[in-house]
C-alpha positions as CSV (number, residue, x, y, z in Angstrom):
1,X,32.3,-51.9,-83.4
2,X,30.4,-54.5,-81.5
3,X,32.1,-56.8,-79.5
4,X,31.0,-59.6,-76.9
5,X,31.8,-59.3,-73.3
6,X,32.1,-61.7,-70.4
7,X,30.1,-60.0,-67.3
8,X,29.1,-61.3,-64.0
9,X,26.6,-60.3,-61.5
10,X,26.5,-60.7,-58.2
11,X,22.8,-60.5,-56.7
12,X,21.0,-60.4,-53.6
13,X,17.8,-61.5,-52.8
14,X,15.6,-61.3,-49.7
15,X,13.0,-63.8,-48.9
16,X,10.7,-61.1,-47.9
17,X,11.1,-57.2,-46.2
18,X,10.4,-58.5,-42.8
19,X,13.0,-61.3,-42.8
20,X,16.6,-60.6,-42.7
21,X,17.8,-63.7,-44.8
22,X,19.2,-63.3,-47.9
23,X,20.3,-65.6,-51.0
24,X,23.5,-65.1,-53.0
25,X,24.5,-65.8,-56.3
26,X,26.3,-65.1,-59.4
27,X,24.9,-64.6,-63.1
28,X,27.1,-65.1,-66.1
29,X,26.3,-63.1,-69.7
30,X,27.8,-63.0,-72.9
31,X,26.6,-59.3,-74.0
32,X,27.3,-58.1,-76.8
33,X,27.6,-54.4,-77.2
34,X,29.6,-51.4,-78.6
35,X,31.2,-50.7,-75.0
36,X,32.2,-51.9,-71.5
37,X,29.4,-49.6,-70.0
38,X,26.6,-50.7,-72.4
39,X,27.6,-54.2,-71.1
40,X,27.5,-53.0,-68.1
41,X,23.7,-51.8,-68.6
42,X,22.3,-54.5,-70.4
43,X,23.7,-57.1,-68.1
44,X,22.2,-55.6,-65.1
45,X,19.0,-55.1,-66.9
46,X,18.9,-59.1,-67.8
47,X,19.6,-59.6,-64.4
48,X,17.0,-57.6,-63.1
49,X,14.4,-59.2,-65.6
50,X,15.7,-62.2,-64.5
51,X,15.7,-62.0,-60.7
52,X,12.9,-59.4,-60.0
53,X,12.8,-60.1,-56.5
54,X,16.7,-58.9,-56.0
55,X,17.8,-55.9,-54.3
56,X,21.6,-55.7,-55.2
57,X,23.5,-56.7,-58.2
58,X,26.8,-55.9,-58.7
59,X,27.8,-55.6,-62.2
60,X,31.4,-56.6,-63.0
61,X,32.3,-57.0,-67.2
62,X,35.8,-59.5,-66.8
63,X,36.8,-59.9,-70.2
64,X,36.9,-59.2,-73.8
65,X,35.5,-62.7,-75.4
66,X,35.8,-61.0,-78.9
């Protein structure tokens, strides 16, 4: 049964390899998928389409929307 999830990821981005200054920010997703970890996957994968130049993201799914 599919149902949609609430998940928010945290990324990190460096201006470039040689510079130590970073940018912040949290994504939001509605994903809807079969389970918490395919959630999981497919929100870090939009976020990595998304944000190509980030080097973390931490995936967090907070809720059951339905």
């Amino acid at each position: 049964m599919v149902h949609t999830y609430e998940v928010l990821v945290d990324i990190k981005e460096f201006a470039d390899q040689a510079n130590s200054i970073c940018q912040c920010g949290t994504s939001r997703y509605e994903i809807m998928a079969e389970s918490k970890q395919n959630a999981d996957n497919m929100a870090r994968s939009q976020a990595r389409r998304e944000h190509p130049n980030g080097t973390e993201y931490d995936v967090r799914v907070t809720r059951l929307l339905s």
